[in-house]
N, C-alpha and C positions, 0 to 999 in steps of 0.2 A: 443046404440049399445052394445050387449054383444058378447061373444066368452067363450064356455064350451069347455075345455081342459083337456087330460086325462094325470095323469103324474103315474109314475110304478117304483116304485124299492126302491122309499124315503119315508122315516119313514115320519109321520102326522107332530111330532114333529116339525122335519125339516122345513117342509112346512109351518109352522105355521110362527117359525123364520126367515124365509128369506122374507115374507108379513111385520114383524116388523122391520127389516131390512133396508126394502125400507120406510118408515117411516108411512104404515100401523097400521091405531088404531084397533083394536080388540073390537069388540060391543056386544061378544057371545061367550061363551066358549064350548058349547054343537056343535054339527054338528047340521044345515050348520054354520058353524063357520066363521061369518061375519067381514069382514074390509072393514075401510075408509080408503082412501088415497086424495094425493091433485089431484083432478077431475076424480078420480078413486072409484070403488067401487069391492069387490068378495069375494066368500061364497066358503070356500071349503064343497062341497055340500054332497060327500060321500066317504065313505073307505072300500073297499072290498078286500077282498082273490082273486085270479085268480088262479085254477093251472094249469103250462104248462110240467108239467110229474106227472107220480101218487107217487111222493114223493119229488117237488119242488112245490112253489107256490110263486109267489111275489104277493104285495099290488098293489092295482089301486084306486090313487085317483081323484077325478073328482071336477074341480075349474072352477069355473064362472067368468069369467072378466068383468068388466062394464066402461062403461066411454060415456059421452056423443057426443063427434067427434071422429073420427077414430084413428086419431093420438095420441090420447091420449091412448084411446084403445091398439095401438100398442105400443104404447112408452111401458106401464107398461107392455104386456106381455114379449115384448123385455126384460125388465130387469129382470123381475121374470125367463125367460128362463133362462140367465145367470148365476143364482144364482141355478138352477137347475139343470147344465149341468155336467155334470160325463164322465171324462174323463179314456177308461181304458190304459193297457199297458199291 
């Protein structure tokens, strides 16, 4: 089972550390830049510019989740979401 998920506005960096985080190996340093995890697998696949005015533009980037039953699937994007959520004020 995979699940391709588009995340916007966090640095690559970021996204790399919150995979090592959740106790994610890194197999790849180049894009798609692959992790193991325990019954988990995902590749952040790409990193793109978007611009939404002609002098703002955020990042989009696009992460592949794997995992062989669902719940598993869910359990890691569940935490990955947490570790991604930006709260404003």
């Amino acid at each position: 089972m995979n699940r391709i998920i588009e995340f916007r506005g966090i640095k690559l960096s970021h996204l790399v550390m919150y995979f090592e985080e959740l106790n994610g190996i890194k197999t790849s340093s180049n894009l798609p830049i692959k992790f193991n995890g325990d019954k988990w697998t995902s590749e952040i696949l790409e990193e793109k510019e978007i611009p939404l005015t002609s002098v703002i533009s955020v990042n989009s980037v696009l992460i592949k989740f794997e995992a062989e039953r669902i719940e598993e699937l869910e359990s890691i994007i569940k935490n990955y979401r947490y570790k991604t959520t930006r709260v404003g004020g």
